[in-house]
C-alpha positions in Angstrom: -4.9 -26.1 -15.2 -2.9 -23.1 -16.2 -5.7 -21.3 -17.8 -7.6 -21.7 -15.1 -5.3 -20.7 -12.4 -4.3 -17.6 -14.3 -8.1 -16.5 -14.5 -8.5 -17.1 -10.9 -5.4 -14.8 -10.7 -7.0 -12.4 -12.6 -9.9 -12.1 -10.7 -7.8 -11.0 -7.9 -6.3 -8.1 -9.5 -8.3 -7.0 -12.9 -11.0 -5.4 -11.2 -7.9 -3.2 -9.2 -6.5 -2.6 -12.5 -9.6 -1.7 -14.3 -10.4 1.0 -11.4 -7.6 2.8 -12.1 -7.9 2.4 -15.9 -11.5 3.9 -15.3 -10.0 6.6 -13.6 -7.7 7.5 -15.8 -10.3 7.6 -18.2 -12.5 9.7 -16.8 -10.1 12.1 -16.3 -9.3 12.1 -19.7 -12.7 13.1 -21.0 -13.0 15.7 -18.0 -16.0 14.1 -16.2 -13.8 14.2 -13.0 -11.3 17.0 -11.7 -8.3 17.9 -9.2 -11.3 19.4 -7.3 -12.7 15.8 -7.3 -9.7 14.1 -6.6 -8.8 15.8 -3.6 -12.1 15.8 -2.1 -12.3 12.0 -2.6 -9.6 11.3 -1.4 -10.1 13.2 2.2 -13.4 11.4 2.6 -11.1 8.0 1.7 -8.1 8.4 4.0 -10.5 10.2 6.7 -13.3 8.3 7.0 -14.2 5.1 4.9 -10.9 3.6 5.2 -10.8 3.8 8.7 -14.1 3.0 9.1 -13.3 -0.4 6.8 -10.4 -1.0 9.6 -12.0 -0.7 12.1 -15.3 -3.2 10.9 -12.7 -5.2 9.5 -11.2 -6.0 13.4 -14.5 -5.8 15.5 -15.8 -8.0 13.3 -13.0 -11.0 12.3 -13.8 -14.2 12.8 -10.1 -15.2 14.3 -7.6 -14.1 17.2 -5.3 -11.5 16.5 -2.5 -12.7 18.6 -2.4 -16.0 16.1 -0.8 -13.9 13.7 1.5 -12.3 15.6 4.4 -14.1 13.8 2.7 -12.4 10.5 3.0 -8.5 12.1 6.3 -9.7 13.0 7.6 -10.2 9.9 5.8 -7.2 7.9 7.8 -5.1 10.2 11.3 -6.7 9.5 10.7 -6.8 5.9 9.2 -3.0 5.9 12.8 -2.1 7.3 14.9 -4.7 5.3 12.6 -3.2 2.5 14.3 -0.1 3.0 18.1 -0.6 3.8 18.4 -2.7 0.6 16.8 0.6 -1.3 19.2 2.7 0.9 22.5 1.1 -0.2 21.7 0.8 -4.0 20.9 4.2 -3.9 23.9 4.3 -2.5 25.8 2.2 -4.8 24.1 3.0 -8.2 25.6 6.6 -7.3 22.1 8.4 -7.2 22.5 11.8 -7.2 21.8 13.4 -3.5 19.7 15.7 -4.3 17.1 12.5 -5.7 18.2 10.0 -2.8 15.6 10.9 -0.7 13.0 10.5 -3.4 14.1 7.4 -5.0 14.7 5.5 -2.1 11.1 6.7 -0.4 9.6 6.0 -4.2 11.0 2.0 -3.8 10.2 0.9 -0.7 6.8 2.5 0.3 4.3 0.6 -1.0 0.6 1.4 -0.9 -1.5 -0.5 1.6 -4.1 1.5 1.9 -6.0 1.6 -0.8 -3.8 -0.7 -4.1 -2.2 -3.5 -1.1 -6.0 -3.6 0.6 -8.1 -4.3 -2.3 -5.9 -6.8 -3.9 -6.4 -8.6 -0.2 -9.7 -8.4 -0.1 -10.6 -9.5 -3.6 -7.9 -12.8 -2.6 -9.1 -13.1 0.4 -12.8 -12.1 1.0 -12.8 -13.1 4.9 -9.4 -13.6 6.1 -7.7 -10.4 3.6 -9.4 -7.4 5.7 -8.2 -8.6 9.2 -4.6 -9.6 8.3 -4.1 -6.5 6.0 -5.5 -4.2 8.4 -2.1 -6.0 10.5 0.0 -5.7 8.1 -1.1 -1.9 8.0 -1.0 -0.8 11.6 2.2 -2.0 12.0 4.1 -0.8 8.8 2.4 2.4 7.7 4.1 4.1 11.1 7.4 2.3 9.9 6.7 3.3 6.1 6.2 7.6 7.5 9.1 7.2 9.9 11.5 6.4 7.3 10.5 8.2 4.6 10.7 11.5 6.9 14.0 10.8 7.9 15.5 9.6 4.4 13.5 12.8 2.6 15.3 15.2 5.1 18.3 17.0 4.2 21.3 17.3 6.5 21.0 20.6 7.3 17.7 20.2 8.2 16.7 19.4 12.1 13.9 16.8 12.3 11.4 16.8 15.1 10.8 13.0 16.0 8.3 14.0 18.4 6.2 15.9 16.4 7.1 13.0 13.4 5.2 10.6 16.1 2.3 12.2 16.9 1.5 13.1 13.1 2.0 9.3 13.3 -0.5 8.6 16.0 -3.0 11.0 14.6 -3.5 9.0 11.3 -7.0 8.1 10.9 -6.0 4.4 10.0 -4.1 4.2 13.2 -6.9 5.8 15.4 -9.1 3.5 14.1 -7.3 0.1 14.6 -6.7 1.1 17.7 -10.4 1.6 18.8 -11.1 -1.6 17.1 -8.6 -3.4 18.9 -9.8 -1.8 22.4 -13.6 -2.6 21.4 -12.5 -6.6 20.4 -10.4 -6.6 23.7 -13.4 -5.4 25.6 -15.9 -7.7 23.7 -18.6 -5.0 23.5 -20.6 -5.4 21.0 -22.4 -3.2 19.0 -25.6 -2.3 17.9 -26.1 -3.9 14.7 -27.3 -0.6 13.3 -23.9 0.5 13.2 -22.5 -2.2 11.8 -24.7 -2.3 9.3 -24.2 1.9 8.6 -20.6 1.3 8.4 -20.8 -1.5 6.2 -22.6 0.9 3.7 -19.9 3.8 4.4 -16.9 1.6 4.0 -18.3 0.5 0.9 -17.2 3.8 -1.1 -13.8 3.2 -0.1 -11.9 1.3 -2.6 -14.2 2.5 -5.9 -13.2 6.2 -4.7 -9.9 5.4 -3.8 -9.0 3.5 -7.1 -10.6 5.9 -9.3 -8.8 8.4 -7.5 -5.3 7.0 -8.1 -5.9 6.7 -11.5 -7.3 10.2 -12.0 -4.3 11.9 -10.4 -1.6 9.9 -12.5 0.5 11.7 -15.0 0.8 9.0 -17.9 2.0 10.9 -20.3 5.0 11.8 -18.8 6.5 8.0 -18.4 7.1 8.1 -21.4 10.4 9.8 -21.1 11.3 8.7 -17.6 15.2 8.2 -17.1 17.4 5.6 -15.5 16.6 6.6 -11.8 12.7 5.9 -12.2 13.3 2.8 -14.4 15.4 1.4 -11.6 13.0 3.0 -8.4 10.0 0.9 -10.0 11.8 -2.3 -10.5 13.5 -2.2 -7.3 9.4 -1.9 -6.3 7.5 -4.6 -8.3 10.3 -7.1 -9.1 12.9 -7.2 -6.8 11.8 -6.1 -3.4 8.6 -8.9 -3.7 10.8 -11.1 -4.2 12.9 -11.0 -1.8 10.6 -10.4 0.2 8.3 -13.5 -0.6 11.3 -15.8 -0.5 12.3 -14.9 2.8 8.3 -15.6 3.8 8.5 -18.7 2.3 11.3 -19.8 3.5 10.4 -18.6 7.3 7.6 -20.9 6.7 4.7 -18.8 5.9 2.1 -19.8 3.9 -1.2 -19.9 3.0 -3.3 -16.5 3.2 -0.9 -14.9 5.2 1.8 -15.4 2.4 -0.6 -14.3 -0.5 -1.2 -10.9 1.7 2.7 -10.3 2.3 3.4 -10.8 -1.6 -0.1 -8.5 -2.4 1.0 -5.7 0.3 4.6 -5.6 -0.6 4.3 -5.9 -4.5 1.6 -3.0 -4.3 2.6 0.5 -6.3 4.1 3.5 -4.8 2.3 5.0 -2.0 0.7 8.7 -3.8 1.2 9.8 -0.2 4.8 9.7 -1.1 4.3 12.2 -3.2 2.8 14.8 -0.6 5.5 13.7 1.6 8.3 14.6 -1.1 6.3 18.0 -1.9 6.0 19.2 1.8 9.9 18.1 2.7 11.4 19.9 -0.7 12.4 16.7 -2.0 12.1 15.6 -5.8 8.1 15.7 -6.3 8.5 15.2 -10.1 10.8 11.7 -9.4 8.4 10.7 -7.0 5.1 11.3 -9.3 6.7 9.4 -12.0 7.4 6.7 -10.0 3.7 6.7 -8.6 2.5 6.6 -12.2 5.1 4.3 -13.6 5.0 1.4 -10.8 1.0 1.9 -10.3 0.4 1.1 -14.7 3.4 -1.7 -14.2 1.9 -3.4 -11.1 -1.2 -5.1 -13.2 1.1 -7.3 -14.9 3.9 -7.9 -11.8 1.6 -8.8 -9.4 -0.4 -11.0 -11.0 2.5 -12.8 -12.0 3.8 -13.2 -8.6 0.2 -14.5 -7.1 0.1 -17.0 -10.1 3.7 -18.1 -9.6 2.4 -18.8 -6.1 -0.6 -20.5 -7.4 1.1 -22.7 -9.3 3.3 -23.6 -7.1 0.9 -24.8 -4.3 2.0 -22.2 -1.9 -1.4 -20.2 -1.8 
């Protein structure tokens, strides 16, 4: 029994895992570049990722409004998520000029591409639709926060312009057509479905050899305190909160597994552009990226088998 629901386990996050070990790999012997990386990664976050949200909506075989009480709770947990971050930053004394960084590096997890896969490999059917949920309503949370806490206090934000960077991300535009086409009922030709099917395709192969191509290994080696603590706060202690307070809410099932998978995922690498373009701490924030992203093989597959074996999935 144990063996056997620790490979099922396993087949929900190796093939993640062994994407990014691929990537790192070809990195390593030079058969892919920063040139690559970037390039891949625009086609990603611009176009097959939002085309797999979008196909992912249109085409579910269940009501959105059923799991309201799911979106719900994403977004209290997305915010919890980050006041608990806050005030141990706060409390652990971390200097100010790294606040910003460490708190944006422990609570920002990455749906997109790490949090996605890991649902769709659980949950062929059911993972696409309620991550793509989970994702339109924290990812606008997730840049919100992370603008305000990477700010400094000299520095004036612009929450208008903060929103319509928001409202202008291609995952956003894309659940939002998808959710006007499904309201609508049109359907469409199947042409297109099938054309998108193909496109979306190269999203999480790109994506995941992308992450791993852009991570700088060998400088976790000598990572301080203030990473060490940034990733645990992300794979250990954060899911778990997080998954208790699901549980004991009463959720269960498919939509649990996708709140543990979403919330135990990595770092965000956009949390790295983020820190770059505000001034923050870039180096704390790629160490983080690369510390939490090797780390989450082995912590999220032990939370998803924990849940396993306790009937809860």
């Amino acid at each position: 029994m144990y063996i056997s629901l620790l490979i099922q386990t396993l087949t929900i996050t190796a093939p993640v895992v062994l994407l990014v070990v691929l990537g790192v790999y070809l990195r390593h012997k030079q058969h892919i570049d920063d040139a690559f990386v970037t390039t891949s990664s625009r086609l990603v976050f611009n176009v097959s990722l939002p085309v797999l949200m979008f196909l992912a909506i249109v085409t579910a075989d269940m009501s959105v409004s059923q799991h309201l009480p799911l979106v719900w709770f994403s977004l209290g947990a997305a915010l919890g998520a980050f006041a608990l971050v806050w005030c141990v930053s706060r409390i652990v004394r971390v200097p100010s000029a790294r606040h910003g960084a460490f708190v944006q590096g422990a609570f920002r997890s990455n749906l997109g591409i790490i949090g996605l896969a890991l649902c769709l490999n659980a949950y062929p059917e059911e993972g696409a639709i309620l991550g793509a949920l989970v994702l339109a309503v924290v990812t606008p949370v997730y840049n919100l926060l992370s603008v305000w806490v990477l700010a400094s206090g000299d520095k004036e934000i612009s929450w208008g312009q903060q929103l319509m960077t928001t409202l202008r991300n291609p995952l956003i535009i894309a659940i939002g057509l998808a959710s006007v086409v499904r309201l609508s009922e049109l359907l469409l030709p199947q042409v297109l479905l099938q054309t998108g099917e193909i496109l979306a395709g190269l999203t999480l192969p790109l994506a995941l050899i992308g992450i791993g191509a852009s991570l700088t290994v060998s400088r976790t080696l000598v990572a301080d305190h203030v990473v060490w603590l940034a990733v645990a706060l992300k794979l250990v202690i954060l899911p778990s909160v997080v998954v208790f307070s699901a549980i004991s809410l009463g959720v269960s099932g498919p939509s649990l597994g996708v709140v543990a998978l979403m919330f135990a995922s990595p770092t965000a690498a956009a949390a790295f552009v983020m820190a770059k373009s505000m001034n923050a701490d870039a180096r704390l924030t790629a160490d983080i990226i690369a510390l939490s992203t090797l780390g989450s093989g082995v912590t999220v597959t032990t939370i998803i088998y924990v849940l396993n074996l306790s009937g809860l999935l």
